[in-house]
Structure formats: structure tokens, C-alpha cells
C-alpha positions in Angstrom: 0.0 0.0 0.0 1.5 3.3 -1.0 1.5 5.7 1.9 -1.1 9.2 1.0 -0.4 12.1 0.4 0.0 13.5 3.5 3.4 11.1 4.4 6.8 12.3 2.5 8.3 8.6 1.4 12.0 10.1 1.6 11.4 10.5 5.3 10.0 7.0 5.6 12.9 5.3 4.0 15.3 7.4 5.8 13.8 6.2 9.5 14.2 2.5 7.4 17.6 2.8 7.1 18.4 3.6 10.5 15.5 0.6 11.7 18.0 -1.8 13.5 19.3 0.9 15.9 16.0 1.8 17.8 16.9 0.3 20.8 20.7 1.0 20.8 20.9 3.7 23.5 24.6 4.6 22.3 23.9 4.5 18.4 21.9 7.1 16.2 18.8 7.1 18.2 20.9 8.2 21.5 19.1 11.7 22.1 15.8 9.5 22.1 17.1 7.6 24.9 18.6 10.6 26.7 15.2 12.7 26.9 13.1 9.8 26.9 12.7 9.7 31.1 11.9 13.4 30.5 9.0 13.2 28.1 7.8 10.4 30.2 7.7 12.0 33.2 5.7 15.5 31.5 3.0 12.8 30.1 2.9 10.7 33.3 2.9 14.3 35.7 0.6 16.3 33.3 -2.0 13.0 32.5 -1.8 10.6 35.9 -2.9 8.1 36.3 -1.8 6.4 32.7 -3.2 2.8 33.6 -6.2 2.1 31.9 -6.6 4.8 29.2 -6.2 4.1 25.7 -3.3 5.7 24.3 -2.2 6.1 20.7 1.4 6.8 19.9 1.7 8.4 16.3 4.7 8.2 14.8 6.2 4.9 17.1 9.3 4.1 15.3 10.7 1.6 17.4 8.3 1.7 20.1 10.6 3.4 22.9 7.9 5.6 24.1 4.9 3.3 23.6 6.6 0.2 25.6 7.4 3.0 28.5 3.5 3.9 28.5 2.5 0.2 28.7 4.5 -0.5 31.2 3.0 2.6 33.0 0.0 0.4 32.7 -1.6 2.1 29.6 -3.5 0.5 26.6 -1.4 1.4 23.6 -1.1 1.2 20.0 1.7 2.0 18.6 1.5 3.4 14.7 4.0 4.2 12.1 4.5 4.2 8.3 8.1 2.4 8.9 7.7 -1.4 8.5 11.5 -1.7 9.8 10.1 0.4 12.8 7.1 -1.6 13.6 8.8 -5.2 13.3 11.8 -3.9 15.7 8.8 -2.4 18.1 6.7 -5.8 17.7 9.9 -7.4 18.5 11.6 -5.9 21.0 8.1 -6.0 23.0 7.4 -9.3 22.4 10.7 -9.8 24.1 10.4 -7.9 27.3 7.1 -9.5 27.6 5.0 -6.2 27.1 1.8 -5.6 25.6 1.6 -2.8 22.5 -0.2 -3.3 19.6 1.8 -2.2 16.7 0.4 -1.4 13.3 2.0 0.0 9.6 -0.3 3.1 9.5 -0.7 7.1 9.8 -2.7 9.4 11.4 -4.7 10.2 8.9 -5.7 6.5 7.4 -5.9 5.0 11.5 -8.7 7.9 12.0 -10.7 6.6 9.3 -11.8 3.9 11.6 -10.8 5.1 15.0 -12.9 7.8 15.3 -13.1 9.0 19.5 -11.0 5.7 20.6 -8.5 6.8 22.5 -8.1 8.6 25.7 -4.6 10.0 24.8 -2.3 10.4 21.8 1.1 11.3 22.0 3.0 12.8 19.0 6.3 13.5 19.6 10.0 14.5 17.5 7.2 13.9 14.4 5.2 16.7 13.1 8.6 18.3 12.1 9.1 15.5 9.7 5.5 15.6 7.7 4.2 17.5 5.1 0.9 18.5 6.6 1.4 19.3 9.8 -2.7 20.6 9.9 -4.0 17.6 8.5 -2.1 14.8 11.0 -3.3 17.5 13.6 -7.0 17.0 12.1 -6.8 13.1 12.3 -5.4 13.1 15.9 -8.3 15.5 16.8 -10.6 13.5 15.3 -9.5 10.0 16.8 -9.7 11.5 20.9 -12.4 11.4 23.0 -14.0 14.7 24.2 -11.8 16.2 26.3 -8.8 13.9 25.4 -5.2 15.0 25.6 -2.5 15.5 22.7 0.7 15.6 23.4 3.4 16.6 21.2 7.0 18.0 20.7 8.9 19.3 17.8 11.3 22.1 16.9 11.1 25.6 16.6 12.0 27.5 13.3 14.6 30.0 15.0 18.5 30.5 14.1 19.4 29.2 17.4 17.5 26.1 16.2 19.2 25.5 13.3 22.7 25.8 15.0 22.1 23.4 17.7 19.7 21.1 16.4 21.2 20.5 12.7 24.7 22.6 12.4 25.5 21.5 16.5 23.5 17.6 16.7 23.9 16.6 13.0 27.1 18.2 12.0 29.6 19.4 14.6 28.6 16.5 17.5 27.5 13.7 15.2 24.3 12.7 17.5 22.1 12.1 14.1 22.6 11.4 10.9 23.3 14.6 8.2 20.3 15.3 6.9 17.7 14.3 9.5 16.2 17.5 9.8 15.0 20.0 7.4 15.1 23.4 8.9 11.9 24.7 6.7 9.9 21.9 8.6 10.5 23.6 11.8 7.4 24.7 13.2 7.0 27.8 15.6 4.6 27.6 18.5 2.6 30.5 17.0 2.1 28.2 14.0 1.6 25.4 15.8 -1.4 26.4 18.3 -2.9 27.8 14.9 -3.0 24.6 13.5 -3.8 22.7 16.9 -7.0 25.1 17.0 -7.9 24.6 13.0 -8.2 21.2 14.2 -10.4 21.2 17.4 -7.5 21.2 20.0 -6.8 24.1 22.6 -3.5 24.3 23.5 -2.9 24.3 27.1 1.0 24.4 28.0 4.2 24.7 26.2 7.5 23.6 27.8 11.1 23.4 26.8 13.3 20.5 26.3 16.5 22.3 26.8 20.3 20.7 26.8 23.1 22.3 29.6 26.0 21.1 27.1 28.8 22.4 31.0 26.3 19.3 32.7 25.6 16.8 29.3 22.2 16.9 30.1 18.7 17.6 28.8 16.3 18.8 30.9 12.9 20.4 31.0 12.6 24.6 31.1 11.0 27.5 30.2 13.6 28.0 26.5 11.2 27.6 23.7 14.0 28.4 21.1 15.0 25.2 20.1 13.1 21.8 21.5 9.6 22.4 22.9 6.6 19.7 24.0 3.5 20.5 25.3 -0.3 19.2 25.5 -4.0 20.5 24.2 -7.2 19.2 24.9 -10.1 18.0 22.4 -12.8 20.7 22.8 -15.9 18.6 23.3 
């Protein structure tokens, strides 16, 4: 099945390629692994308790988030248009004994039959990589309960971003791959709570993800410039 309209295939072959390292916390997916017990704890603080709701995580890859949120005792699927992804996710969980249901899929096709399922979604280090940010906004909208949460993080479209996130991670430190990022899919916050209300979401908080490179560490703050998450609601 070809992927629509709304997925760029050059991105999906170029999370392929680098399928087999998922779960290597020292190989290209390491910044992942480094801000992954941060993201965790913003979803697990901001939405508590996590066991019991149905949670979709758009954009999977190999499942790093979605197996933390099960084992927080959530029901989760797990969706992605990588096929490498999903088999590493289906996998890796099927080896640490942990139950996430992992399909091929997109936003926008999964909401064609999930309409109001799911409790949560999370959507994170994704939006910057598709085409129509709006439109996989839309689907997520559409696939939440009323009142349901969206959570998401992405990159801003500010100089400072483009030096630390492609010129400093990419090129100068070697953390990903040349070429992971294009800077004109960088989305500012104004732009994005435009397109989070276009779709029926109110934005509700906006945090940093900022790195201390004196310390080697990420860690959550008020600095917007470069890495930011946050949560909206579905209006009911």
C-alpha cells in the first residue's frame, strides 16, 4: 500500500535505514534515549494516572515511548509508516514481555476507523518531519475522546535552532545522521497552536526541552528556542 499524500516517502525510508538501531541507547537514536525519562515524566505528571486509558502513539518508530507507556500500565497502539520500525517495536516488546499493539499506519488513514477511541495520543519529535502538519493535527483530533489530551513535541524555526539542532547535533557532535532535519519543517509555536485550533484542540501548555552542554544533560525549562513539548485538549 503506497503511503497518501500527507506522508513524505523520503522521510520513511530514511527512519528504514536507520530501523535496527531503535533500541541501541549509544547509536543514532541516543538523544531519544537521553530525553526519553523526561517526556515520560511531562506525560505521566501532566495525565496521571496512565493505567487504563487508551493511548495512541503516532509516529512509534521503534516503540521506545509506547513500551514506557505500557508498562505505565496504559493500553497502547503503537503506529507508524516504517515497516522496519514496527517489526523492531513488535519485537523488542514481544521480548520484554509487554503488551503494545503495533500497526504500519498514519494518522490520517488510523482515523478513518478510530474515530473517538483513544483517551490519549502522543506525537512526539514527528510533526517536524511531515508534510501536513494541519492535516495529521485533524486526524489526531478526530481519533480523541471529548476532552482527550494531545501531546506533542517538535522544533522551533529560529536560528538558534538550526545551530544546535542541525549545524550542532547533526554536523559538529554527530548525534544524528546529516540530513535528519529539514530546517523549513521547523514549526513555531505560534504556527503550531494555529494549527492545533484549526483542528479542534486548545493548547494548554508549552514547555522546553533544553540541553546544559557544562552538565551533558537535557532537561525540561522555560527555553522555547529550540526543542519544545506541550499538551492541548479535544474541545468537546
Amino acid at each position: 500500500m503506497q503511503p497518501p499524500a500527507a506522508v513524505d516517502r523520503s522521510e520513511i525510508d530514511k527512519f528504514d535505514a536507520l530501523a535496527a538501531e531503535w533500541w541501541d541507547p549509544e547509536g543514532r537514536f541516543r538523544p531519544l534515549h537521553r530525553i526519553q525519562p523526561i517526556r515520560l515524566g511531562y506525560i505521566r505528571r501532566t495525565a496521571a494516572p496512565l493505567a487504563g486509558r487508551r493511548l495512541l502513539d503516532v509516529g512509534c518508530g521503534g516503540g521506545l515511548l509506547a513500551e514506557a507507556l505500557a508498562a505505565e500500565g496504559a493500553e497502547v497502539t503503537g503506529i507508524d509508516r516504517s515497516e522496519r520500525a514496527i517489526a523492531i517495536a513488535r519485537s523488542h516488546a514481544a521480548q520484554q514481555g509487554i503488551a503494545v499493539d503495533y500497526a504500519v499506519s498514519d494518522a490520517e488513514t488510523w482515523a478513518e476507523t478510530h474515530q473517538h477511541a483513544y483517551d490519549l495520543i502522543t506525537c512526539l519529535e514527528v510533526l517536524e518531519h511531515l508534510p501536513d502538519v494541519p492535516g495529521t493535527l485533524a486526524a489526531c483530533s478526530a481519533m480523541l475522546q471529548p476532552g482527550g489530551l494531545l501531546f506533542f513535541a517538535t522544533i522551533n524555526r529560529t536560528p538558534t535552532a538550526w545551530l544546535k539542532a542541525i549545524l550542532g547535533a547533526e554536523y559538529l557532535l554527530g548525534w544524528l545522521p546529516r540530513g535528519t532535519h529539514d530546517y523549513r519543517r521547523f514549526i513555531r509555536p505560534s504556527e503550531l497552536q494555529r494549527a492545533l485550533r484549526g483542528a479542534g484542540l486548545t493548547l494548554r501548555e508549552l514547555r522546553g526541552l533544553c540541553f546544559d552542554p557544562l552538565a551533558n544533560r537535557f532537561y525540561e525549562g522555560e527555553d522555547l528556542s529550540v526543542n519544545y513539548m506541550g499538551f492541548a485538549v479535544q474541545r468537546a
